[in-house]
N, C-alpha and C positions, 0 to 999 in steps of 0.2 A: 504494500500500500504506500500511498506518497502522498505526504505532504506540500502544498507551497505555499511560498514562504511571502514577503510582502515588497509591494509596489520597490522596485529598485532591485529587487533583490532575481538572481535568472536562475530557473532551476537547466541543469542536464540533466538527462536520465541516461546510465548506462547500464545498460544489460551486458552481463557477464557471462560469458561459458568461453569455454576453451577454443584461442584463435589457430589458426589456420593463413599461415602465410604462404601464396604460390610464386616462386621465383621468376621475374621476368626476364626471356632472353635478350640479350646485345644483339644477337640478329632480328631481331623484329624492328629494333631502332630504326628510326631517320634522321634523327640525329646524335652526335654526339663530339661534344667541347672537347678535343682533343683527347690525346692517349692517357693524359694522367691527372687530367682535369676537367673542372666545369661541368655542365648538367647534361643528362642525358633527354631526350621526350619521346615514350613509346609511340608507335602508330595506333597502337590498341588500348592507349591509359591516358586518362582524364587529368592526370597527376604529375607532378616532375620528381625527376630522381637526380642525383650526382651520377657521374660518371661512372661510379664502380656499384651501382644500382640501388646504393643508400637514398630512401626517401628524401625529396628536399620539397619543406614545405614553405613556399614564399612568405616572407613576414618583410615590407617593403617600407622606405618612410619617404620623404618627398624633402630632399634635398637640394632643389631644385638650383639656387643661384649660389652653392656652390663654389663654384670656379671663379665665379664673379667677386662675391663679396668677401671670402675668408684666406685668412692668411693662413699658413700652415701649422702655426698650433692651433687655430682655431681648428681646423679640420681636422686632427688629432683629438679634441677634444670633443665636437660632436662625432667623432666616428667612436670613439670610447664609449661613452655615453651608450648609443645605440648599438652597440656591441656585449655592453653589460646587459641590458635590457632583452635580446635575442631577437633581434634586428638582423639580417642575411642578405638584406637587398640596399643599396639607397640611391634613389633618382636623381641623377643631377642634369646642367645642360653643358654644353661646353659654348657652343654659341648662345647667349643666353640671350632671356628675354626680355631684360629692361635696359635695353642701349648696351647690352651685349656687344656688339662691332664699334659701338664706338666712345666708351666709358671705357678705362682702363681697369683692368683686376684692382687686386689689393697690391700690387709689384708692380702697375704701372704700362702691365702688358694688354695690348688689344690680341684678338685670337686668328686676326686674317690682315695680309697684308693689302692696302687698297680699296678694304674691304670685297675684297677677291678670295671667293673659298677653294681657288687652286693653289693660291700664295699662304700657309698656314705658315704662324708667327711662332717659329723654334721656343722658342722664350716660356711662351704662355703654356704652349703643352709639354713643355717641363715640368707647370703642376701638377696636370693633369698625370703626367707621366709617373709621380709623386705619391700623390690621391690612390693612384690606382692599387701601386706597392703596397701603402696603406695599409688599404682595406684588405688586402691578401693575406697580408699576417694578419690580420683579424675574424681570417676566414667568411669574408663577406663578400658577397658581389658588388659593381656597381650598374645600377642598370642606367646607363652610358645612352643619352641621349644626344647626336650631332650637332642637331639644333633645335631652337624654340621653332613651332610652327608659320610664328610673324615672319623667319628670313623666307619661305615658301610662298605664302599667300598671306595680304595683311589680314582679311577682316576685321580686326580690331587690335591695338596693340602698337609697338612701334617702329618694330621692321629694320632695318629695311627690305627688301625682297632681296634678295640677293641670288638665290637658286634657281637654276633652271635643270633640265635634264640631261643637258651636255655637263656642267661644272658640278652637278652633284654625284654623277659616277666618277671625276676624276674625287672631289674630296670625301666620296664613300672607302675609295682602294686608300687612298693615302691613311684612311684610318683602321681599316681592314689592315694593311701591310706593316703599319706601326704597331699594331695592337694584336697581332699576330700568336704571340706568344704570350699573351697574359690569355689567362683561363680564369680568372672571376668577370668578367664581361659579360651582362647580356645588352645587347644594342635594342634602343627606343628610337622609331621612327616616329615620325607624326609631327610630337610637341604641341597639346592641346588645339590638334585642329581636325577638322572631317577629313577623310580621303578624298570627297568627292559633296560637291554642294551645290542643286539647282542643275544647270549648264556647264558646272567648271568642273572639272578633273586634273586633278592633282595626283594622280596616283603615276602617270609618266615617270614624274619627279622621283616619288620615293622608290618606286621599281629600277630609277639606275643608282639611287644610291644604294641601296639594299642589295643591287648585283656589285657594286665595287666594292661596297665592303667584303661580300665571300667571297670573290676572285682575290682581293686584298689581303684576305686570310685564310687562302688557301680553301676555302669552302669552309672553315672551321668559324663558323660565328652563330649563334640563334638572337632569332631578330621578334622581337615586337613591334605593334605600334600604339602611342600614347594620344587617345580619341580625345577629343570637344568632349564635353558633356551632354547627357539623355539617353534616351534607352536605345538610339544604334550603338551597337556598338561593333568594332571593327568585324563582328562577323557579315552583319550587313552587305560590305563592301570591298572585303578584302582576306575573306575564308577561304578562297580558292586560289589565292594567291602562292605560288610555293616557297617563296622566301619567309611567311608569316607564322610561326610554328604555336604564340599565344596569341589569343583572343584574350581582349580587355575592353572595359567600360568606364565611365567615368559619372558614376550615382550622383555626385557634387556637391553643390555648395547653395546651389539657384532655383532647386524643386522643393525648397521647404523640408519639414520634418517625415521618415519612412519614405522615402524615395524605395519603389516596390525594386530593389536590385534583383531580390532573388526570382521574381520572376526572369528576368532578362538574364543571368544563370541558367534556370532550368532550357532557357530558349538555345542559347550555346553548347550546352549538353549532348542537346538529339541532333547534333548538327553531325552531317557526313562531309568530308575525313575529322573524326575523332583533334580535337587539340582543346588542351589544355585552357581556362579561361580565370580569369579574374579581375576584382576590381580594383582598377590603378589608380583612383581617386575618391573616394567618401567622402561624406564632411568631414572636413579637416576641425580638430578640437581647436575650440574658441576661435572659428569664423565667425562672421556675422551671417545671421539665415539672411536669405535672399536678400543679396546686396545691390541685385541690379533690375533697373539703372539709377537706383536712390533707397541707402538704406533706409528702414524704418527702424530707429532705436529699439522700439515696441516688439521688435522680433527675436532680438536679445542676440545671444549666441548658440550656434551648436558646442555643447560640453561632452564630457567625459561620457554622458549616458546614451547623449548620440551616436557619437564612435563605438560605443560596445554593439548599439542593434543592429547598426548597419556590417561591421565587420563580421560577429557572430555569422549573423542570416543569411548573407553571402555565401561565405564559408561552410554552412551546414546545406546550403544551397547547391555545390555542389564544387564552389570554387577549387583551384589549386591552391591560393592562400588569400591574400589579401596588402594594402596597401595603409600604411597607416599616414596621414598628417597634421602637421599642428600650424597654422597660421602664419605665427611669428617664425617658425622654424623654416620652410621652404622660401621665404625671401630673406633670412637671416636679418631681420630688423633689429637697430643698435643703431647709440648715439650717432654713428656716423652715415647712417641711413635714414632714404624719408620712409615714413610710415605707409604703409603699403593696404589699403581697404579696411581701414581700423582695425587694426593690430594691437592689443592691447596688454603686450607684455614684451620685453625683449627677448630674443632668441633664448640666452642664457640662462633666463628662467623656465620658457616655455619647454625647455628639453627633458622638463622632470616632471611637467602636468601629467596629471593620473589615466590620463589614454593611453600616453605613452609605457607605461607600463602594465597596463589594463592588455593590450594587444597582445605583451608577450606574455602574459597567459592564455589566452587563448591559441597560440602556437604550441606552448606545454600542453595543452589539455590534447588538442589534434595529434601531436605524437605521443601522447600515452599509449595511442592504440595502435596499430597498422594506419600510415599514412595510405599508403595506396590503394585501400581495398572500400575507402567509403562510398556507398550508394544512396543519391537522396531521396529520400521516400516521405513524402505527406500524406503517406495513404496511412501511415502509425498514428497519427493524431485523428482519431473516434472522433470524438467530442471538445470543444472548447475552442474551437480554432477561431481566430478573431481576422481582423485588418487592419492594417498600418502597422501602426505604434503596436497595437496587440497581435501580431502575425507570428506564426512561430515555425518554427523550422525543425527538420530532423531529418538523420540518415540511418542508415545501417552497414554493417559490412558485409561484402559480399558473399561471406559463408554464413550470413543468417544466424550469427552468436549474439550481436549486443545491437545494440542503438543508443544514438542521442539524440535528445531534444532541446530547443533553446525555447525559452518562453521570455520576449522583456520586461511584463510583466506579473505579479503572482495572480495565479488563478486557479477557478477550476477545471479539471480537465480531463479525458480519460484516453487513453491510446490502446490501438490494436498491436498486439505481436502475436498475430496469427502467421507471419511470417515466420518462426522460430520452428515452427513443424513441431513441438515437443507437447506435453504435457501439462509440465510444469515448469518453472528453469527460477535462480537467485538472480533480484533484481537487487543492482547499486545504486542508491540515489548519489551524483553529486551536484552541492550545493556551490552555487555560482554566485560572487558579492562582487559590488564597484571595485575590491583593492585586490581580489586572490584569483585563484581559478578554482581550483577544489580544496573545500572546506571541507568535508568529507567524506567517508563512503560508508553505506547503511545497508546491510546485507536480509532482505526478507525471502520469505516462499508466497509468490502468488501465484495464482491461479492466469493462467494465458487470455483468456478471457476477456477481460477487466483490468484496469488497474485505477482506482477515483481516490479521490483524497479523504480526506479527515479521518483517519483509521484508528480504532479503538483495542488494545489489546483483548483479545476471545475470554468467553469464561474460561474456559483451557488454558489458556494461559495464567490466568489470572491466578487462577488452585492453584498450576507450580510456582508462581511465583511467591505465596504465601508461604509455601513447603521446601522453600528453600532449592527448588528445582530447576528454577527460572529466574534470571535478574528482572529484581523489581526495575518499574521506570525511575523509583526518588535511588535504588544502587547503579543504576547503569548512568545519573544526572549525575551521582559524585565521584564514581570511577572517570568519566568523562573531564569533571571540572579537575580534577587531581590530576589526571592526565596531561589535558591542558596548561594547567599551572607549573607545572613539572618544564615541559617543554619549553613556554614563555619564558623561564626564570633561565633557559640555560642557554637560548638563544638571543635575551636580552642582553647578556654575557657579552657575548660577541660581538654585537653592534657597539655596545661601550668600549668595544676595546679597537673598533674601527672608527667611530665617529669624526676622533680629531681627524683625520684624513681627509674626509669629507670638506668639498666647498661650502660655501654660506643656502645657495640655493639647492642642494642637494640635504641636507639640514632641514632646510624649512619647509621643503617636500616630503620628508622622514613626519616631521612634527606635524604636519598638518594630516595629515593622515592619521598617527596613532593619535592624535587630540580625538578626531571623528570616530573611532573605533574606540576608544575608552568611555566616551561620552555613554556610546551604545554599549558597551559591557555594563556600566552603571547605570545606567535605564533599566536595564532587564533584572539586574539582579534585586533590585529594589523591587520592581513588581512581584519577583521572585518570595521574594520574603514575605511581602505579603499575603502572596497564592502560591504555594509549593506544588499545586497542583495546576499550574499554567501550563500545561504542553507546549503550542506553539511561543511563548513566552522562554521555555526553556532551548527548545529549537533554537533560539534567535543568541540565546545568549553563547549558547554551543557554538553558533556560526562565528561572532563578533570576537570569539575568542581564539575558534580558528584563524578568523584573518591577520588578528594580531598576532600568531606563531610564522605566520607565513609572510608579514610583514616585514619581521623582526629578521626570518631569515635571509629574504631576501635582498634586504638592505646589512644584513651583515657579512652579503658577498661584494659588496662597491666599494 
């Protein structure tokens, strides 16, 4: 039976029984990043692996100006940062997008001579050449995009055009041939623009850069492309393409709150040939909702709970991973920048907001199980199923052992696994909060059937638990808090003994977080004492005490 738990709070539901991993061959590949690196993508899997058939499951951030704005420990320091966090991808531009060609780096450098993209300025892509090393040792990709969309086609933005389809296969190879031998690369075409709009086509364009990049790198390169925002997304226009090996969308920033992603998921899915999809853009934490073409203060910001439902849903949707952003982060705003769409934090802070860490549990949670074996199924959610803000999502694995479900908010609800083929089988609840991933795991016998909430231990139960045959609920509430207390007290240990280390803004990230999760251990245990017989009250306090073990540990690894 299953509980849930309240408004903010996400349940999973995992069913357990014994996985079943099937090996996928290297011959089936069409692609594959070199002999001893970078990603592999089956022709028959929804999912990407490494090279040597290790699942890799995208967890992206949106780094976009990059090249542009930071100097080299800066870039050291957000690539740390997002490295501790379990961050695998990060977006940057090289021709960038806010007077990119013609604003110099942080060194002074332009990135094209003439602003001529055959004439590439040695200098500049010394950082780049830098950046990349980087993030190697930090075992990250970059996903490397050439240019912003404005040097292609303005639409809006400030360009210049620069690109045609003759100079963009010569500056596709020269980046291909340069980049030859680095194996954390995945290359982004596009740079938030359509392939094709109305009358115009633009896909000439990225079709010779996308051939001079693999002739430039020997065929060894996998290519994306980074769409506009709305529900085309590149499969639309560019699925049949054979340089395109992911499909991506961009849910955004301009459709308001529950932008229905996973439907345009499940659409990429059923698509033949088989590739890999996800989304490259969500609302980025602390944007302003719909900012164009005049914000409305009244609309406030997308926060930390925005970035959970949409990344989640995505993702249980059928994604290969997902794309995380924070505002102030992908134009790196700082004193020596103007404020960019009401930005209202500088980078340096914004890198510790609780999305940012919110995402990489959800990455932990996805490799608990078999990354490559998920199937998304909404035929498990029976009853409850809401819309928008209340839509919920679930998959299974393909050998019919477990499932999850994302709920954003608590409700009620009941799910089929008549899928399981069995009898009976042990259900795991894990409990999902704004600061953890799994708070966690509650082992019952139910019935296949059914599974609805508010469950009341049996009179059977109830006799052994009197006879000492059964843990009562007030013995299994103080084994639990003992437990908890135990573990808080020895991982609180460690963070004290890391803390001095710690920056100012990494600190007040710590602390604002445990302030919110103490507040809520002392809310509950007061009702607690009041009513020892609160279940859901006890529930709550179980959870908030998990997260502060999981807090505590997790910040006593930075």
């Amino acid at each position: 039976m299953i509980r849930v738990i309240s408004l903010f709070i996400i349940c999973s539901i995992l069913v357990f029984l014994s996985a079943c991993i099937l090996p996928i061959s290297v011959n089936d590949a069409y692609y594959k990043h070199g002999a001893k690196g970078g990603l592999l993508i089956n022709k028959t899997d929804h999912y990407l692996q490494y090279w040597d058939e290790r699942p890799f499951f995208w967890l992206g951030d949106t780094g976009w100006e990059l090249f542009h704005r930071l100097k080299k420990e800066e870039i050291e320091k957000y690539l740390e940062n997002r490295r501790q966090k379990g961050f695998n991808v990060i977006q940057a531009v090289i021709l960038a997008e806010f007077d990119g060609l013609r604003k110099p780096n942080q060194y002074g450098e332009l990135p094209l001579k003439n602003l001529d993209p055959t004439q590439p300025n040695e200098k500049y892509f010394e950082l780049v050449d830098w950046t990349l090393e980087q993030a190697s040792k930090k075992n990250m990709f970059m996903g490397l995009l050439p240019t912003w969309g404005d040097k292609v086609t303005l639409m809006w933005g400030e360009g210049p055009v620069v690109l045609n389809e003759s100079n963009a296969y010569t500056y596709g190879h020269f980046l291909g041939n340069r980049y030859k031998k680095s194996r954390n690369i995945i290359w982004v075409l596009g740079g938030d623009r359509p392939p094709v709009k109305d009358t115009n086509d633009w896909r000439p364009i990225w079709r010779a850069m996308a051939r001079g990049i693999k002739e430039g790198a020997g065929d060894r390169a996998v290519i994306m492309y980074h769409i506009s925002g709305g529900e085309h997304s590149t499969s639309y226009d560019l699925h049949q393409e054979d340089w395109l090996y992911i499909n991506t969308m961009q849910s955004g920033h301009g459709g308001g709150h529950d932008v229905p992603v996973w439907n345009w998921i499940k659409r990429d899915w059923k698509l033949s040939p088989i590739k890999p999809t996800l989304d490259m853009e969500p609302n980025y934490e602390d944007h302003p909702v719909n900012p164009w073409p005049k914000w409305d203060p009244a609309n406030g910001y997308f926060r930390d709970y925005d970035v959970r439902k949409q990344t989640y849903r995505s993702v249980f949707a059928g994604a290969c991973g997902v794309t995380y952003g924070h505002h102030a982060v992908w134009q790196f705003w700082s004193p020596r920048e103007e404020k960019i769409n009401y930005a209202d934090r500088y980078w340096t802070e914004a890198i510790d907001r609780p999305g940012a860490f919110q995402v990489g549990y959800l990455k932990k949670l996805i490799e608990s199980r078999s990354v490559k074996d998920r199937i998304p199924d909404q035929s498990i959610i029976a009853e409850g199923q809401g819309e928008k803000g209340e839509y919920a999502t679930a998959f299974r694995d393909d050998g019919n052992k477990y499932c999850m479900i994302y709920l954003p908010v608590g409700k009620k609800f009941k799910v089929n696994l008549s899928f399981m083929q069995v009898a009976s089988l042990v259900l795991g609840i894990a409990l999902v909060s704004s600061i953890v991933t799994i708070i966690g795991i509650r082992n019952y016998s139910v019935p296949v059937e059914d599974i609805s909430v508010n469950a009341q231990p049996t009179l059977f139960e109830r006799v052994l638990g009197k006879v000492g045959l059964m843990e009562t609920p007030e013995k299994k509430r103080a084994r639990i808090l003992k437990e908890r207390e135990t573990a808080i007290d020895y991982w609180n240990k460690r963070v004290e003994a890391r803390r001095a280390q710690w920056n100012a803004n990494l600190r007040d990230a710590f602390d604002r977080n445990l302030n919110e999760i103490n507040q809520a251990v002392n809310e509950y245990t007061e009702i607690l004492q009041e009513n020892p017989q609160d279940d859901l009250s006890s529930e709550m306090l179980d959870s908030a005490l998990s997260e502060k073990m999981e807090l505590l540990r997790e910040f006593s690894e930075l």
